[in-house]
C-alpha positions as CSV (number, residue, x, y, z in Angstrom):
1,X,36.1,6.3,-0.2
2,X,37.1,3.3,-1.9
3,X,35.1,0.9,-0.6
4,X,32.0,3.2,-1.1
5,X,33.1,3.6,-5.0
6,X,33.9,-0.2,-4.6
7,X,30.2,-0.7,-2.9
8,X,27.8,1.2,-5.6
9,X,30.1,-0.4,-8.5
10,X,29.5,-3.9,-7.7
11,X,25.7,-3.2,-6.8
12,X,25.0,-1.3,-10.6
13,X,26.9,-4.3,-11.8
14,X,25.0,-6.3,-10.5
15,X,21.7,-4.7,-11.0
16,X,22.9,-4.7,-15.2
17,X,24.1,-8.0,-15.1
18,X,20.0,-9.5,-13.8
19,X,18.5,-7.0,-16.2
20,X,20.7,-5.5,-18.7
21,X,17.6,-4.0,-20.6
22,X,17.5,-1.3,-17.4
23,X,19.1,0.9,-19.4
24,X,16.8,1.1,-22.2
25,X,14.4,4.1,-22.2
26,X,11.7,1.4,-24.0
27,X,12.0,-0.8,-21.2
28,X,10.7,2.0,-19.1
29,X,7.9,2.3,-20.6
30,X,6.9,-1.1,-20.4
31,X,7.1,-0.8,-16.5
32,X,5.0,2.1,-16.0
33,X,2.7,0.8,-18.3
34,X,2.1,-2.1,-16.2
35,X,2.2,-0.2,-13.4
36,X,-0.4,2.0,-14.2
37,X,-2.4,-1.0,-15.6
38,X,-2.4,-2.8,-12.4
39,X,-3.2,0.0,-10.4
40,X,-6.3,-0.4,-12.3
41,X,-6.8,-4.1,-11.5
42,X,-5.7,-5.1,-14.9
43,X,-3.2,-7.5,-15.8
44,X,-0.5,-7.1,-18.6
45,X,0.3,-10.6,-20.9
46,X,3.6,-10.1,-20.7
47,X,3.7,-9.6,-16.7
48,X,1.1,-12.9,-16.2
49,X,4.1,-14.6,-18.5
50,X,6.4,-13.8,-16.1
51,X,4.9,-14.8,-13.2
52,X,6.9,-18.3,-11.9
53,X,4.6,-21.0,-10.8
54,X,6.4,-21.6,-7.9
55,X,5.1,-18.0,-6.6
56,X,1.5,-18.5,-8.0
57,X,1.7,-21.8,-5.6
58,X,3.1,-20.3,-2.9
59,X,0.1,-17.5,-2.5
60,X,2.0,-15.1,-0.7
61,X,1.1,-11.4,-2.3
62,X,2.1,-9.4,0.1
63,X,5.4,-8.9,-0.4
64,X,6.4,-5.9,-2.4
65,X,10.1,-7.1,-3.4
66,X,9.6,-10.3,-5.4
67,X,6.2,-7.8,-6.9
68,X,9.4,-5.4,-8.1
69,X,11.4,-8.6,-9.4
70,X,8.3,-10.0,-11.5
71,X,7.5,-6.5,-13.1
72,X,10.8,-6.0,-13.4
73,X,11.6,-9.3,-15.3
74,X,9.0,-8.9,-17.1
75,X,10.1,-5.6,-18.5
76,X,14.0,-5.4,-18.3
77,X,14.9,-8.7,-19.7
């Protein structure tokens, strides 16, 4: 039981200390807003901003994680 308490603090920790604008509803927004916009093929300012340039050379799309990190940048921080 402790190491489970142990476990989920350190990983909310953690997920506050990369983004600690999660916890603001406004912030929330922004992410399904440019969620819903690139559903539609369009491209938000603020997610293209984001985008590293080592990942626009790299040319790998396809995976859904660093997709999450980028939006999630974009939005949380």
């Amino acid at each position: 039981m402790k190491a489970l308490f142990l476990l989920f603090s350190g990983v909310i920790i953690g997920i506050w200390t990369a983004w600690p604008g999660i916890i603001i509803p406004n912030n929330w927004k922004c992410f399904k807003e440019i969620m819903n916009k690139s559903a539609k093929e369009q491209i938000s300012f603020k997610a293209a901003l984001a985008v590293s340039p080592k990942y626009v050379l790299k040319g790998k799309r396809n995976n859904k994680v660093s997709k999450i990190r980028i939006l999630s940048d974009a939005c949380f921080r």
